[in-house]
C-alpha atoms as one frame of an Amber mdcrd trajectory, in Angstrom:
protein
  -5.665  14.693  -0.857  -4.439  17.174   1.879  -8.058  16.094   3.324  -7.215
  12.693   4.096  -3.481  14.018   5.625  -4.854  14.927   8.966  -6.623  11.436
   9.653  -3.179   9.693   8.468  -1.576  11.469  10.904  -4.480  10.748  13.775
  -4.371   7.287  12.561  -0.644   6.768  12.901  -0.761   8.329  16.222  -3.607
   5.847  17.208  -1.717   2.639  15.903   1.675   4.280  18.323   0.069   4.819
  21.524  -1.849   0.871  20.875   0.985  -0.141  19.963   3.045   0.903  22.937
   0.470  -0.016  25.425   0.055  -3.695  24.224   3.844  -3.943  24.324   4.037
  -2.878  28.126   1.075  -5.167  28.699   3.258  -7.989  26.860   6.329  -7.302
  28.672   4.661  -7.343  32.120   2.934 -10.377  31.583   5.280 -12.577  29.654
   7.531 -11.223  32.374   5.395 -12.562  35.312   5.142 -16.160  33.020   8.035
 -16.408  32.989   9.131 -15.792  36.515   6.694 -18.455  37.082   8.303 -20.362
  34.931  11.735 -19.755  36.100  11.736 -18.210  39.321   9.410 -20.137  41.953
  11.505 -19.737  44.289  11.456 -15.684  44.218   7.520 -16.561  43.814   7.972
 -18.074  46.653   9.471 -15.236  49.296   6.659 -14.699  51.988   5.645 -11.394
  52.267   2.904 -11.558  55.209   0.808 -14.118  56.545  -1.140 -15.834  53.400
   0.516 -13.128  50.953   3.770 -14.304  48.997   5.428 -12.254  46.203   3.720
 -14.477  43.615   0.166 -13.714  44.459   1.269  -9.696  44.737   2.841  -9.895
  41.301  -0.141 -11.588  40.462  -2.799  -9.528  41.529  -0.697  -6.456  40.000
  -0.334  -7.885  36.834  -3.775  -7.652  36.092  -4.518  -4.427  37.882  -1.572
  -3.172  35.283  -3.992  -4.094  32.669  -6.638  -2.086  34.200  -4.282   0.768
  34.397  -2.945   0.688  30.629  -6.772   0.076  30.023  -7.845   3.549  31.426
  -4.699   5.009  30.172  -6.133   4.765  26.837  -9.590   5.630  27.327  -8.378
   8.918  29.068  -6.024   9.495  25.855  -8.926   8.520  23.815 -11.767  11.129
  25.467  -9.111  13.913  25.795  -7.036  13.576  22.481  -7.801  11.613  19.893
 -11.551  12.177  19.858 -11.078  15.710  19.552  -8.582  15.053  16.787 -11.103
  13.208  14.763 -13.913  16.010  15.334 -11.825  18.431  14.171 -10.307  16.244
  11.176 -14.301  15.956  10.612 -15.170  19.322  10.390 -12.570  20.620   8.516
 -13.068  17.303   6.271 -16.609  18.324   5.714 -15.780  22.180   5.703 -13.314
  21.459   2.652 -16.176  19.629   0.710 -18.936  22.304   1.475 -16.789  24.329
  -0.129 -16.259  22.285  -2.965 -20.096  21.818  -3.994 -20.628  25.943  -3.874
């Protein structure tokens, strides 16, 4: 059983960090819906020539998905994979031991 406690713990801290990310991603879009929804005429300020605050918050709302995207990966590559490897080996260490 004390095994298996290291991947709960891995696993709990995989579900928080997804969890946290697709709640940012859901507040910054619902958040740009609904200033379409509500707020065209904010949506509306001109910014430059051809470039109003709608298309900005647009064109950042999905470059924030990019962003929380690689956020992730690079807290997947540099933390959790090395978590599981060395959940793994001591996992498999433990059961080595076991058969001897």
């Amino acid at each position: 059983m004390s095994t298996t406690d290291p991947i709960h713990a891995i696993a709990t801290k995989r579900w928080t960090i997804a969890l946290i990310l697709s709640v940012l991603m859901l507040v910054i879009y619902l958040g740009f819906i609904l200033l379409v929804a509500f707020g065209k005429g904010l949506l509306s300020i001109l910014l430059t020539q051809g470039l109003s605050l709608g298309i900005l918050l647009g064109a950042l709302t999905i470059v924030s998905c990019w962003i929380l995207s690689i956020v992730y990966v690079v807290w997947a590559n540099r933390g959790y994979d090395e978590a599981v490897a060395r959940a793994v080996a001591a996992a498999s260490t433990a059961s080595s031991g076991r058969k001897s």
